[in-house]
N, CA, C, O and CB atoms as a CASP TS submission, in Angstrom:
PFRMAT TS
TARGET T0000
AUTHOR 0000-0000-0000
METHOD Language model
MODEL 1
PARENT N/A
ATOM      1  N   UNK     1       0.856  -1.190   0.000  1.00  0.00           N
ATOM      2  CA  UNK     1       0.000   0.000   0.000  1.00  0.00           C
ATOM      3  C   UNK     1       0.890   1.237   0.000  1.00  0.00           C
ATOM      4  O   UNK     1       1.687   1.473   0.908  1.00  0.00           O
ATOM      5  CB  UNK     1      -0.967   0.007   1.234  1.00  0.00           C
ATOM      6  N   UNK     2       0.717   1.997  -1.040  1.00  0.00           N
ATOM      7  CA  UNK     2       2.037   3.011  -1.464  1.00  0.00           C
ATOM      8  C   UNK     2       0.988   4.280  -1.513  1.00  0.00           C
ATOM      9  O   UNK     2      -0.151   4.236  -1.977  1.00  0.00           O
ATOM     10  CB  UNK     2       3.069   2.604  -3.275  1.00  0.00           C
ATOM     11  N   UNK     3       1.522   5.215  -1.031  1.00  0.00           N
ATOM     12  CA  UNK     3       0.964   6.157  -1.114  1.00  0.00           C
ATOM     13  C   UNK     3       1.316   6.856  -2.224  1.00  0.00           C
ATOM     14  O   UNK     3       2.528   7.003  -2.381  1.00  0.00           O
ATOM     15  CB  UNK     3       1.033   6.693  -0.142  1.00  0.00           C
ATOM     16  N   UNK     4       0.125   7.629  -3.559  1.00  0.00           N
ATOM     17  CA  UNK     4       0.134   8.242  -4.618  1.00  0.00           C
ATOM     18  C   UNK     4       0.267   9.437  -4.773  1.00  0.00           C
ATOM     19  O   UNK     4      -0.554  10.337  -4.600  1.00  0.00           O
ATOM     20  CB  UNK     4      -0.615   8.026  -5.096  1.00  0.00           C
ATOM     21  N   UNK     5       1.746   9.489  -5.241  1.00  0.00           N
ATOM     22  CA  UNK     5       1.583  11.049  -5.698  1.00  0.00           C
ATOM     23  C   UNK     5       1.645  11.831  -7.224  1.00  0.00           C
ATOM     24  O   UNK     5       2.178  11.173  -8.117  1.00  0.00           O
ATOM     25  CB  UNK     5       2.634  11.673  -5.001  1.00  0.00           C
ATOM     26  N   UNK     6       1.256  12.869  -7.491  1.00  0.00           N
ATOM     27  CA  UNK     6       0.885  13.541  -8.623  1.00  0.00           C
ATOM     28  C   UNK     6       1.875  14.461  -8.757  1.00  0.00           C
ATOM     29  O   UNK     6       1.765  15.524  -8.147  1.00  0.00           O
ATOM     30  CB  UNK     6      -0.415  14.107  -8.607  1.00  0.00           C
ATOM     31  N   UNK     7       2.917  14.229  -9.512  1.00  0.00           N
ATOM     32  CA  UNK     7       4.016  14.989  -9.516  1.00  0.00           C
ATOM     33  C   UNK     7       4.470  15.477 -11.158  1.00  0.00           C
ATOM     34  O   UNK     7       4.309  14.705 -12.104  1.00  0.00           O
ATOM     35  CB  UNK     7       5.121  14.106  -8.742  1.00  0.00           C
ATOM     36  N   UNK     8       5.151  17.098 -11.353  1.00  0.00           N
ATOM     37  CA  UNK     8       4.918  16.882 -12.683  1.00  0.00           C
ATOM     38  C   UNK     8       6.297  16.082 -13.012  1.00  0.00           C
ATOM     39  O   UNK     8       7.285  15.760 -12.352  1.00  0.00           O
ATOM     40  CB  UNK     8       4.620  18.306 -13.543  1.00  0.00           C
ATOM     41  N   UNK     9       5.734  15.869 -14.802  1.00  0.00           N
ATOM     42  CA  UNK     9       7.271  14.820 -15.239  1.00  0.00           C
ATOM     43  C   UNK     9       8.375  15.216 -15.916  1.00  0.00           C
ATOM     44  O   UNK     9       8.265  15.906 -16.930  1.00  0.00           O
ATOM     45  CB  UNK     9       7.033  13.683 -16.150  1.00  0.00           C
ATOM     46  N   UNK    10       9.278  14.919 -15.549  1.00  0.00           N
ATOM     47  CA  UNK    10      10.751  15.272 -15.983  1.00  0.00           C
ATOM     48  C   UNK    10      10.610  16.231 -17.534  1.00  0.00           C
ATOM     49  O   UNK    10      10.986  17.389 -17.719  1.00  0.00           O
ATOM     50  CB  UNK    10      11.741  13.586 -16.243  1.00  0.00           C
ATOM     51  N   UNK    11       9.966  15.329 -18.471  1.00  0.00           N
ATOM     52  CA  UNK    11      10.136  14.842 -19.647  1.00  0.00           C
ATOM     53  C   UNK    11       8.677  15.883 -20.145  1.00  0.00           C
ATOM     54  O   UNK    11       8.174  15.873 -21.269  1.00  0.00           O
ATOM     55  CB  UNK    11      10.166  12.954 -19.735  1.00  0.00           C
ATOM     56  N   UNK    12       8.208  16.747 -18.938  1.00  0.00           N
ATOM     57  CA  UNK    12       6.851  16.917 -19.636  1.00  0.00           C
ATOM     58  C   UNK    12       5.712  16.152 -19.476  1.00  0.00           C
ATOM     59  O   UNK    12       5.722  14.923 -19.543  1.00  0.00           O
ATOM     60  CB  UNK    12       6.990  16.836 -20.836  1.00  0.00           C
ATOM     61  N   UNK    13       4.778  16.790 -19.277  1.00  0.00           N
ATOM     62  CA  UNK    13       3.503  16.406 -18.345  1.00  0.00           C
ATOM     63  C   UNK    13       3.568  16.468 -16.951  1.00  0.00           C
ATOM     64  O   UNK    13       4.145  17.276 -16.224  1.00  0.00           O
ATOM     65  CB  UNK    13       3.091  15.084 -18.537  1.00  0.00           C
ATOM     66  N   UNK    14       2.505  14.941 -16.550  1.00  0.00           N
ATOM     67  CA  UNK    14       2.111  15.230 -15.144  1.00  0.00           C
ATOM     68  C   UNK    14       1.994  13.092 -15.187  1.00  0.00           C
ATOM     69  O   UNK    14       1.556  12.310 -16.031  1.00  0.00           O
ATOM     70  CB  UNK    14       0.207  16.656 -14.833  1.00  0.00           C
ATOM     71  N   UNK    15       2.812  12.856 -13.451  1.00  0.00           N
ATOM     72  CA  UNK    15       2.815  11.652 -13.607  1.00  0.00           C
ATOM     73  C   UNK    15       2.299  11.151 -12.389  1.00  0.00           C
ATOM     74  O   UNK    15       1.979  11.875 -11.446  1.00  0.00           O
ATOM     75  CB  UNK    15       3.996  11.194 -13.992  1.00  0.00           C
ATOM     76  N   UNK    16       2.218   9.971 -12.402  1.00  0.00           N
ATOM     77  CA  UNK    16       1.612   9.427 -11.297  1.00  0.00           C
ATOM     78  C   UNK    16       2.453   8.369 -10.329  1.00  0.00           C
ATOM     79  O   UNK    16       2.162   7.173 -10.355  1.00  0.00           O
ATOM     80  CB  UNK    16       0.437   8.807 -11.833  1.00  0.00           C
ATOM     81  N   UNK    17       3.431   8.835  -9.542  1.00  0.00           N
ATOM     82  CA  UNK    17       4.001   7.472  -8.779  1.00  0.00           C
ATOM     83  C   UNK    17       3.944   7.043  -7.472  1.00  0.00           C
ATOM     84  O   UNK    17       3.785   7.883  -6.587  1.00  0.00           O
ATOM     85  CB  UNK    17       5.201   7.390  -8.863  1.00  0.00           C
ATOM     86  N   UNK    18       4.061   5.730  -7.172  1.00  0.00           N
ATOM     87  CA  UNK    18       4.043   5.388  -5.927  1.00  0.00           C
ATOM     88  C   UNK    18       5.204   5.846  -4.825  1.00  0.00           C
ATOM     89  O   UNK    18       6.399   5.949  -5.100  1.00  0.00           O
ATOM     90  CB  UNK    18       3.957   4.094  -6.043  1.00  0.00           C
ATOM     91  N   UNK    19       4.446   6.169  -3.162  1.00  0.00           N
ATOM     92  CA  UNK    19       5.958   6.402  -2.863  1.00  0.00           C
ATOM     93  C   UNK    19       6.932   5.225  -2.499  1.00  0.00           C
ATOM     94  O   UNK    19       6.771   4.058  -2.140  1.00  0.00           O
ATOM     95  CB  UNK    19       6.034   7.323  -1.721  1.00  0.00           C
ATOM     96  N   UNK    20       8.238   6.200  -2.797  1.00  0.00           N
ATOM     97  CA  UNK    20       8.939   4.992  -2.434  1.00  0.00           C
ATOM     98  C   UNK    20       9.694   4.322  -3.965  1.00  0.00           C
ATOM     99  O   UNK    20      10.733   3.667  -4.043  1.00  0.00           O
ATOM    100  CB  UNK    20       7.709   3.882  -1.658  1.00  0.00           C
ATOM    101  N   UNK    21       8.752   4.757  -5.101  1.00  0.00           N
ATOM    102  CA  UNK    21       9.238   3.569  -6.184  1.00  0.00           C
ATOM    103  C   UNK    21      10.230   5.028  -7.372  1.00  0.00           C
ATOM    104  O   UNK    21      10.133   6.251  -7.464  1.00  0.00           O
ATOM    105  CB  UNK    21       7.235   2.396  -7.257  1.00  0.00           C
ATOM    106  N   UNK    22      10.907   4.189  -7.901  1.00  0.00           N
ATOM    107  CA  UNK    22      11.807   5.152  -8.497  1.00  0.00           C
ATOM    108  C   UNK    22      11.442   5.670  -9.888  1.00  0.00           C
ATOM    109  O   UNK    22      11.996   6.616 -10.447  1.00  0.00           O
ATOM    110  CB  UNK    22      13.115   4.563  -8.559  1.00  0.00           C
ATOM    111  N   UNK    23      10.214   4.763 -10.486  1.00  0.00           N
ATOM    112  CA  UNK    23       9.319   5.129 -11.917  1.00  0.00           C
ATOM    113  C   UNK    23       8.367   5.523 -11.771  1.00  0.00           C
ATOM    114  O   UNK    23       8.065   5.406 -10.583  1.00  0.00           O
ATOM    115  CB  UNK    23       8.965   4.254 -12.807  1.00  0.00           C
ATOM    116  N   UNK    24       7.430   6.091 -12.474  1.00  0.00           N
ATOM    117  CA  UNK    24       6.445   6.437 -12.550  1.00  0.00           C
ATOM    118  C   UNK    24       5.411   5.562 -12.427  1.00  0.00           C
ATOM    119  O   UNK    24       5.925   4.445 -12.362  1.00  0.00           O
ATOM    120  CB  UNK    24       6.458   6.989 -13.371  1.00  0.00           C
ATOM    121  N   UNK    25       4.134   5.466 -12.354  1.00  0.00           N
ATOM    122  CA  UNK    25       3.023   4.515 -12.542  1.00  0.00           C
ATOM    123  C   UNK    25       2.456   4.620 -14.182  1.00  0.00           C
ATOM    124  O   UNK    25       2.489   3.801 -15.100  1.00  0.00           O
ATOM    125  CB  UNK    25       1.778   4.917 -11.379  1.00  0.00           C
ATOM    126  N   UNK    26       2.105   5.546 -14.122  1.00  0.00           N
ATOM    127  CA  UNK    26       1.903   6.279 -15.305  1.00  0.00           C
ATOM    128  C   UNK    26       2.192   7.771 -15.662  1.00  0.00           C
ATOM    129  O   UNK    26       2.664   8.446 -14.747  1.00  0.00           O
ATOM    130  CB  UNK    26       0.756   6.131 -15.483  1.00  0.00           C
ATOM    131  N   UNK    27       1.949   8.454 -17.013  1.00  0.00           N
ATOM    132  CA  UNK    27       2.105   9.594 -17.167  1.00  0.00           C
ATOM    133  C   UNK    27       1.087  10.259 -18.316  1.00  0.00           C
ATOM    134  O   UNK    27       0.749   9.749 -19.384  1.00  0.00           O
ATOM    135  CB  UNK    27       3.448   9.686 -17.371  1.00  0.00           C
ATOM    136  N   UNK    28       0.723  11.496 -17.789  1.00  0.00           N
ATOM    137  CA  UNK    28      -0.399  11.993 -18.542  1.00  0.00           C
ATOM    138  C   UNK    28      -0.094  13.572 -19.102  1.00  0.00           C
ATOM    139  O   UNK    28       0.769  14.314 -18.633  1.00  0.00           O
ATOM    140  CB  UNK    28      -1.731  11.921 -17.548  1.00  0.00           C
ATOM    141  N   UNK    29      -0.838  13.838 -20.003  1.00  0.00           N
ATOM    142  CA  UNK    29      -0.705  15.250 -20.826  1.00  0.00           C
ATOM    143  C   UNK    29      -1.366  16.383 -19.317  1.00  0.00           C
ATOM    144  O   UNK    29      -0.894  17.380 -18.771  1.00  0.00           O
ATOM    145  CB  UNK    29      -2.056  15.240 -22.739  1.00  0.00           C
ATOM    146  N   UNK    30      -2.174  15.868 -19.180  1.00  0.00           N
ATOM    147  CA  UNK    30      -2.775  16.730 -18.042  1.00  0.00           C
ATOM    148  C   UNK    30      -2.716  16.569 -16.446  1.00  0.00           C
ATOM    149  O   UNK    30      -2.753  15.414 -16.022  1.00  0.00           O
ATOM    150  CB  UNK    30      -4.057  16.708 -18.285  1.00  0.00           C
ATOM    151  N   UNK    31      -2.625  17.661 -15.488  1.00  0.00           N
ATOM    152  CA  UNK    31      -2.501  17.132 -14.285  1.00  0.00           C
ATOM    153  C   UNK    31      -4.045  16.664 -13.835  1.00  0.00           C
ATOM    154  O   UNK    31      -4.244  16.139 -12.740  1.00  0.00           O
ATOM    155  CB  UNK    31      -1.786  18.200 -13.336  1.00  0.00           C
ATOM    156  N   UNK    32      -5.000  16.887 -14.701  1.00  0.00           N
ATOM    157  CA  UNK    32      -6.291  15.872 -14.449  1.00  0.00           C
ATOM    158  C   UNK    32      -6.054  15.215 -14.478  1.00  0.00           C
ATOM    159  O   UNK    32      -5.490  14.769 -13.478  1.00  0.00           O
ATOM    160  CB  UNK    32      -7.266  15.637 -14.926  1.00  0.00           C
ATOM    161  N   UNK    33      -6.205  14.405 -15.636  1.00  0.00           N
ATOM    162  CA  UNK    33      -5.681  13.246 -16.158  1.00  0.00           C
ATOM    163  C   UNK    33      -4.941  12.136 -15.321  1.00  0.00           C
ATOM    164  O   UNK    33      -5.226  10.961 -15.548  1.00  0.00           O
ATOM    165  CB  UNK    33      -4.881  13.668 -17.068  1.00  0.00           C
ATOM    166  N   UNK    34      -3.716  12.551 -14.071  1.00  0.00           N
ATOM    167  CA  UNK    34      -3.138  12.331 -13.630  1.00  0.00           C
ATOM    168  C   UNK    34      -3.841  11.799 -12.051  1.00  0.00           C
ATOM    169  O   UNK    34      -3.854  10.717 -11.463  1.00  0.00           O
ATOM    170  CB  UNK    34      -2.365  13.207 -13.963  1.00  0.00           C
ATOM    171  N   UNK    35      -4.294  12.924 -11.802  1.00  0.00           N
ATOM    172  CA  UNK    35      -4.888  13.096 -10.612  1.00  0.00           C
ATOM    173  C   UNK    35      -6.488  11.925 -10.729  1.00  0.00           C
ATOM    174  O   UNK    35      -6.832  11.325  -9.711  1.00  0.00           O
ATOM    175  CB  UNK    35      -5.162  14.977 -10.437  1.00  0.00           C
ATOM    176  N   UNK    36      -7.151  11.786 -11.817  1.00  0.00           N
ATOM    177  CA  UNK    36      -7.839  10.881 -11.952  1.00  0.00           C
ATOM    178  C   UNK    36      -8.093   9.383 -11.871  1.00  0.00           C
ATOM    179  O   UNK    36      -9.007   8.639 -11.519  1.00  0.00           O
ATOM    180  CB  UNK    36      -7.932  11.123 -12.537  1.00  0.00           C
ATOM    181  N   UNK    37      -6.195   9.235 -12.626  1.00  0.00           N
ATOM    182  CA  UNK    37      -6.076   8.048 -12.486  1.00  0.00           C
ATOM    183  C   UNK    37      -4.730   7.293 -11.272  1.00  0.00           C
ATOM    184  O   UNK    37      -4.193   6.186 -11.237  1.00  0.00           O
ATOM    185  CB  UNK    37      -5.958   7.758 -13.940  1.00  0.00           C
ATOM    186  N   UNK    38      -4.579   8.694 -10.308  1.00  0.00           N
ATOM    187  CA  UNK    38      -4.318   8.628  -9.136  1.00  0.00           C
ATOM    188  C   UNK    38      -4.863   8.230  -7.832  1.00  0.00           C
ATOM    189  O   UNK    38      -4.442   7.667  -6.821  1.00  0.00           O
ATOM    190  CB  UNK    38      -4.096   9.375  -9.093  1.00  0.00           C
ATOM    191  N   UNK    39      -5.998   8.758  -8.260  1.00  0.00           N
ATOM    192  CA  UNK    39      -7.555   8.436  -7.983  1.00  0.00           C
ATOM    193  C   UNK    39      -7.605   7.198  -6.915  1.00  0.00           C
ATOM    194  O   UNK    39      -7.594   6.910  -5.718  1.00  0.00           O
ATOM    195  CB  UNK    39      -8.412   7.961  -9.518  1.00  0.00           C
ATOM    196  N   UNK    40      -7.669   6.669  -8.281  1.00  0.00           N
ATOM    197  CA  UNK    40      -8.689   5.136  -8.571  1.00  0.00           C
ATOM    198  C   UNK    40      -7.547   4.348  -7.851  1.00  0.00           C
ATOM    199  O   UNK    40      -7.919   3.488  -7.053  1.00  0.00           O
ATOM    200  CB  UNK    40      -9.109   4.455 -10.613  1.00  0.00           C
ATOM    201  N   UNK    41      -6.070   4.550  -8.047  1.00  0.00           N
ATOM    202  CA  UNK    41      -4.855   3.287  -7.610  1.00  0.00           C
ATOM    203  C   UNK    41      -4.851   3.766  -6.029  1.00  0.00           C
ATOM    204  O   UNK    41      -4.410   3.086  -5.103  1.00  0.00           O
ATOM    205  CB  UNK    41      -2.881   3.429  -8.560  1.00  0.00           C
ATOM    206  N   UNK    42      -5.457   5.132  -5.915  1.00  0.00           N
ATOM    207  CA  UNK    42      -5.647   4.889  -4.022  1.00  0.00           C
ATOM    208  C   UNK    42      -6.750   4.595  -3.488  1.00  0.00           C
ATOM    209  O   UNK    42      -6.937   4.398  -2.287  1.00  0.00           O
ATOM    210  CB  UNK    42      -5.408   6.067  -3.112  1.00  0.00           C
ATOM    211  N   UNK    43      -7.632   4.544  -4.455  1.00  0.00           N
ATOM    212  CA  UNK    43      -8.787   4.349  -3.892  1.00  0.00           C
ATOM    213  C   UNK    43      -8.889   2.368  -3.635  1.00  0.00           C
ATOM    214  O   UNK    43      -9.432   1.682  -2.769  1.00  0.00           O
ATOM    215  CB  UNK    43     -10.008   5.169  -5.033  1.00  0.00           C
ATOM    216  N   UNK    44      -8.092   2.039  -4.836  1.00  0.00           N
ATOM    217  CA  UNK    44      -7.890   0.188  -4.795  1.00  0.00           C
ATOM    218  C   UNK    44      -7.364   0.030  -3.679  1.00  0.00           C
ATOM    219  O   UNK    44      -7.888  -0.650  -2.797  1.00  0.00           O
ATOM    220  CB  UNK    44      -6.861  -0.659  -5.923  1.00  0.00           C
ATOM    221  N   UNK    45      -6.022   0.759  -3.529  1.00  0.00           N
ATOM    222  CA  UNK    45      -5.062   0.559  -2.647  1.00  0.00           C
ATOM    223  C   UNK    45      -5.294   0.784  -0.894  1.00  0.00           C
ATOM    224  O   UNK    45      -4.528   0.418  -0.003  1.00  0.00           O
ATOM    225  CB  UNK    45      -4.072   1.424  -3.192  1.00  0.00           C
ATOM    226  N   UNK    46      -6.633   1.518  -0.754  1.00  0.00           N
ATOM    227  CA  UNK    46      -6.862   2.186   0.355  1.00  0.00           C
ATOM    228  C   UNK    46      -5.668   2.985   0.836  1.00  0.00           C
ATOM    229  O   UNK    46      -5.408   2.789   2.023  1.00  0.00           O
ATOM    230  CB  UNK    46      -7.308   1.298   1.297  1.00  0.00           C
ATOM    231  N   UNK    47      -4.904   3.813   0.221  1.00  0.00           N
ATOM    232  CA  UNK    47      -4.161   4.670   0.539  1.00  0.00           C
ATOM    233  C   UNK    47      -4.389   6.210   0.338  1.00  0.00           C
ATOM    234  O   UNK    47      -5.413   6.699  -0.137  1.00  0.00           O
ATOM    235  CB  UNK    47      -3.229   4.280   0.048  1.00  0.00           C
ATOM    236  N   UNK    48      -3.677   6.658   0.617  1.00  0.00           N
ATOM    237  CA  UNK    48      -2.977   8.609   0.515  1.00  0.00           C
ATOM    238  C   UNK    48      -3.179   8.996  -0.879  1.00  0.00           C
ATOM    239  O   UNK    48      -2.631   8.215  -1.657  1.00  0.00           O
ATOM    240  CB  UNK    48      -0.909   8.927   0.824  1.00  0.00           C
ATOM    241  N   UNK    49      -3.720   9.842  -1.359  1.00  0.00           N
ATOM    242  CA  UNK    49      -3.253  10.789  -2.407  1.00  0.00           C
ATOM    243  C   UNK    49      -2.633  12.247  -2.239  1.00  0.00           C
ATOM    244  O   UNK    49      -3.294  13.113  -1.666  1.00  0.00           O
ATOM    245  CB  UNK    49      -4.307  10.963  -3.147  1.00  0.00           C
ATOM    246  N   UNK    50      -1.301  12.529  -2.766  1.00  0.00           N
ATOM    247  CA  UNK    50      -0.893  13.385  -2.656  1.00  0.00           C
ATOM    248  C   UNK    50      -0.796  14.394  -4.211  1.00  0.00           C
ATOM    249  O   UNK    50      -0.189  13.931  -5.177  1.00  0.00           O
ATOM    250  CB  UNK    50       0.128  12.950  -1.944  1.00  0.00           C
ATOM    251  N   UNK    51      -1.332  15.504  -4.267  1.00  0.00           N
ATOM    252  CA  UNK    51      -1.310  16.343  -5.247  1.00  0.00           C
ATOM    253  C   UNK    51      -0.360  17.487  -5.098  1.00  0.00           C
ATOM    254  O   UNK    51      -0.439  18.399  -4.275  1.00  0.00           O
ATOM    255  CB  UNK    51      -2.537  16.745  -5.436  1.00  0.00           C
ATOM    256  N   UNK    52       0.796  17.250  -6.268  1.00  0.00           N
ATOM    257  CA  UNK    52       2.115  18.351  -6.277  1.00  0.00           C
ATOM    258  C   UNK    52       1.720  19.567  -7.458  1.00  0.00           C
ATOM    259  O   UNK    52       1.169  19.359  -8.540  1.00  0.00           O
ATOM    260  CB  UNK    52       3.829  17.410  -6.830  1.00  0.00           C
ATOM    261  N   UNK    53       2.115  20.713  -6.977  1.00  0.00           N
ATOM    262  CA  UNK    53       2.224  22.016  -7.486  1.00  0.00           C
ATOM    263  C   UNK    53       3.275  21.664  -8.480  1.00  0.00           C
ATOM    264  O   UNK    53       3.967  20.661  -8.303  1.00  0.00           O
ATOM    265  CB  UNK    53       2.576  23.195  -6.416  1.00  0.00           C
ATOM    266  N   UNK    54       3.428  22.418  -9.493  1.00  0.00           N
ATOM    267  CA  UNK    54       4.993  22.394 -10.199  1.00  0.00           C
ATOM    268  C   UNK    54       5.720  22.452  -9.778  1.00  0.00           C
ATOM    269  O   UNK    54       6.499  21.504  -9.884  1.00  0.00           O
ATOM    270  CB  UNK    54       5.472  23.033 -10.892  1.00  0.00           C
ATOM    271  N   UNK    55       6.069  23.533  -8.993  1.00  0.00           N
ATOM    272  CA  UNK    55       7.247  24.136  -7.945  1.00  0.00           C
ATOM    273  C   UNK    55       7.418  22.466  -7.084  1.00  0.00           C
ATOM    274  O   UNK    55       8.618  22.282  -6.878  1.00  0.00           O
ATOM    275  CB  UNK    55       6.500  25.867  -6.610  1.00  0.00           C
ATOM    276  N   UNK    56       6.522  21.220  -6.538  1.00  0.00           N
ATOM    277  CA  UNK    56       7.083  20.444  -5.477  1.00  0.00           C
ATOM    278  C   UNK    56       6.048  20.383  -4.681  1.00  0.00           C
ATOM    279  O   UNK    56       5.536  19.387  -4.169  1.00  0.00           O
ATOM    280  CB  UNK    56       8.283  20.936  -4.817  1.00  0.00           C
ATOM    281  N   UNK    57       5.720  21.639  -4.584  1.00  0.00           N
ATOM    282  CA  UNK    57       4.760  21.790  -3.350  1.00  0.00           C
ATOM    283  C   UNK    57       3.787  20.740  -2.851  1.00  0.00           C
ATOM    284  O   UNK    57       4.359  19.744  -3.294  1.00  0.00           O
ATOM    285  CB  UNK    57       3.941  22.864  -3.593  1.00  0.00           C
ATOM    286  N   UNK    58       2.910  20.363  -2.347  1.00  0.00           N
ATOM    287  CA  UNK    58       2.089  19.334  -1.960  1.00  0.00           C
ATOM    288  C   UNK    58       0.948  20.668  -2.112  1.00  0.00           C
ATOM    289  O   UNK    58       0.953  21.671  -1.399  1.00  0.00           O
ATOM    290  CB  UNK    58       2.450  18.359  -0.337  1.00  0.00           C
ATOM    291  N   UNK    59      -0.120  20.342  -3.363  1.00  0.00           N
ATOM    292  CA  UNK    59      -1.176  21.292  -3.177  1.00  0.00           C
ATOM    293  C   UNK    59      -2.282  20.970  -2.465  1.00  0.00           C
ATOM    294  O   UNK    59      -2.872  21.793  -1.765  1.00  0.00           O
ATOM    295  CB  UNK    59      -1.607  21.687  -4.268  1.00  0.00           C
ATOM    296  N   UNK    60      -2.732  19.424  -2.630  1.00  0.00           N
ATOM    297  CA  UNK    60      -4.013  18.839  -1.965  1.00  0.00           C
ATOM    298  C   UNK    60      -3.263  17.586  -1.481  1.00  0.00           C
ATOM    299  O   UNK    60      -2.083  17.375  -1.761  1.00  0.00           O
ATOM    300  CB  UNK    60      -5.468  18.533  -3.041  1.00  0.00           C
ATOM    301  N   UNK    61      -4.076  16.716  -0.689  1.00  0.00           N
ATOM    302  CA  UNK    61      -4.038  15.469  -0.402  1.00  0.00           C
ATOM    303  C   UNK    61      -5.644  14.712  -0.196  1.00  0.00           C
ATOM    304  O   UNK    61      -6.451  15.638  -0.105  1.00  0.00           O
ATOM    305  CB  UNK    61      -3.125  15.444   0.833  1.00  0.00           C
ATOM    306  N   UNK    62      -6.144  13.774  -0.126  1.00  0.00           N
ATOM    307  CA  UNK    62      -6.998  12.916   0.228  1.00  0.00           C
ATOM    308  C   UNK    62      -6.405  11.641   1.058  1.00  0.00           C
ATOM    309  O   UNK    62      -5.215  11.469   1.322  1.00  0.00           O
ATOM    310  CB  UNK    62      -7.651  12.583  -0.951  1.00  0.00           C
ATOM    311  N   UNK    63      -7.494  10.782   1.414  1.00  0.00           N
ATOM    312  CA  UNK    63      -7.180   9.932   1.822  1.00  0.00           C
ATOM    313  C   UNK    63      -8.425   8.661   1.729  1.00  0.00           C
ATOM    314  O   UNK    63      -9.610   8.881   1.980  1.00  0.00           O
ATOM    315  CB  UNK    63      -6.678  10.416   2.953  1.00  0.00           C
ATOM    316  N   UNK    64      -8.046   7.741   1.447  1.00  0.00           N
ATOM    317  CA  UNK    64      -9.063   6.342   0.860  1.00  0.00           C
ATOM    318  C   UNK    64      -8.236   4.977   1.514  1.00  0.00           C
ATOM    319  O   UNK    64      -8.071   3.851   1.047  1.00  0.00           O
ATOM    320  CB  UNK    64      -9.087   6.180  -1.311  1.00  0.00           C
ATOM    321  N   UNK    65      -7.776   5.623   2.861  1.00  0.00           N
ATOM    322  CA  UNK    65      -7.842   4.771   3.657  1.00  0.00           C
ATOM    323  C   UNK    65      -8.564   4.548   5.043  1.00  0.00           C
ATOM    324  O   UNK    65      -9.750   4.821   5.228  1.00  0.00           O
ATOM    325  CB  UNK    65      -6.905   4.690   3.710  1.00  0.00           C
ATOM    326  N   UNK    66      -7.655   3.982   6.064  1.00  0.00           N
ATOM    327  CA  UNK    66      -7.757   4.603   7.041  1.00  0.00           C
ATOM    328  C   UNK    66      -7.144   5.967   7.488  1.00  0.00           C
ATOM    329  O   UNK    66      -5.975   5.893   7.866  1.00  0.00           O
ATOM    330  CB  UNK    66      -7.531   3.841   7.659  1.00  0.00           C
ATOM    331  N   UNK    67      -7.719   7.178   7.510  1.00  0.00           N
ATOM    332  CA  UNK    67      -7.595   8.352   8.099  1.00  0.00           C
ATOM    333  C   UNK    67      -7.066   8.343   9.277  1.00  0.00           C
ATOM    334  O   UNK    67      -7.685   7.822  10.205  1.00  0.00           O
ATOM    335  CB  UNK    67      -8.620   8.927   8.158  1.00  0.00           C
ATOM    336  N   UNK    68      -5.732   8.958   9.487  1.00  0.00           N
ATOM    337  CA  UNK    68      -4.975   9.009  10.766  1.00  0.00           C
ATOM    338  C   UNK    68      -5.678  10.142  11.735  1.00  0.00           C
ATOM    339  O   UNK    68      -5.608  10.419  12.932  1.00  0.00           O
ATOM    340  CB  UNK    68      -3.348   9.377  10.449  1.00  0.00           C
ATOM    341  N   UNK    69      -6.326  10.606  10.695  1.00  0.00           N
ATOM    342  CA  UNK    69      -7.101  11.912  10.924  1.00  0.00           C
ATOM    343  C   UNK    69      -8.310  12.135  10.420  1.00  0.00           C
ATOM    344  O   UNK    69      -8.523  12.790   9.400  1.00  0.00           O
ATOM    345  CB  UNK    69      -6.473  12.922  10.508  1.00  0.00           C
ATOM    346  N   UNK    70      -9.480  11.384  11.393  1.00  0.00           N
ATOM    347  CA  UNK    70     -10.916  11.605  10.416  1.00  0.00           C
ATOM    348  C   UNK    70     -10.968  12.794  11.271  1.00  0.00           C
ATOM    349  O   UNK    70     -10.298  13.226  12.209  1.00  0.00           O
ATOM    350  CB  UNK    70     -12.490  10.344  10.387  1.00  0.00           C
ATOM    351  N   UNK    71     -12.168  13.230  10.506  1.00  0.00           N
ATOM    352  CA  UNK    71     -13.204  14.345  10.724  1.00  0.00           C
ATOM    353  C   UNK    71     -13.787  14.288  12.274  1.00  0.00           C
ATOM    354  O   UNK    71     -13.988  13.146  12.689  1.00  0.00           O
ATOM    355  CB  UNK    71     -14.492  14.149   9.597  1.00  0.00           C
ATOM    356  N   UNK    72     -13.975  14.977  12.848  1.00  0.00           N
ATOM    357  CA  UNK    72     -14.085  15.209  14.190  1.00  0.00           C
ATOM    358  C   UNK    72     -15.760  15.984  14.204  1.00  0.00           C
ATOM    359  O   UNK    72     -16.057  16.925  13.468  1.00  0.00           O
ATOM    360  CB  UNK    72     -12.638  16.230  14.768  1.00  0.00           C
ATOM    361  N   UNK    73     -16.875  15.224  15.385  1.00  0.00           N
ATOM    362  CA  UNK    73     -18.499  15.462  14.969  1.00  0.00           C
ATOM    363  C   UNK    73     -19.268  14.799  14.559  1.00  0.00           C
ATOM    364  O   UNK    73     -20.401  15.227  14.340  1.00  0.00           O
ATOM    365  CB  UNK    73     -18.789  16.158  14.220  1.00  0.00           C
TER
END
């Protein structure tokens, strides 16, 4: 269970990899695109999604697991 992140790609575009792994999962023209089918491999995985800015940044995250941190109420 690897947590997904949306990072853009070297080479151009926007890719999708697990952490931890040194390739990509996939790679897409769009950071939709990316983030879509980032999606779905955390949502299988019950893991983290992490969404990167260009700059690196971490812009969003989700989570489609267990939440270390649910909602409180």
């Amino acid at each position: 269970m690897a947590d997904q992140h949306v990072t853009p790609h070297p080479d151009g575009g926007w890719q999708v990899k697990g952490a931890g792994n040194s390739k990509s999962t996939s790679r897409h023209n769009t950071q939709k695109q990316a983030i879509d089918a980032a999606k779905q491999t955390a949502k299988n995985q019950k893991s983290e999604l992490f969404i990167h800015k260009p700059n690196g940044q971490i812009r969003d995250r989700s989570s489609y697991g267990n939440d270390p941190y649910p909602p409180k109420g």
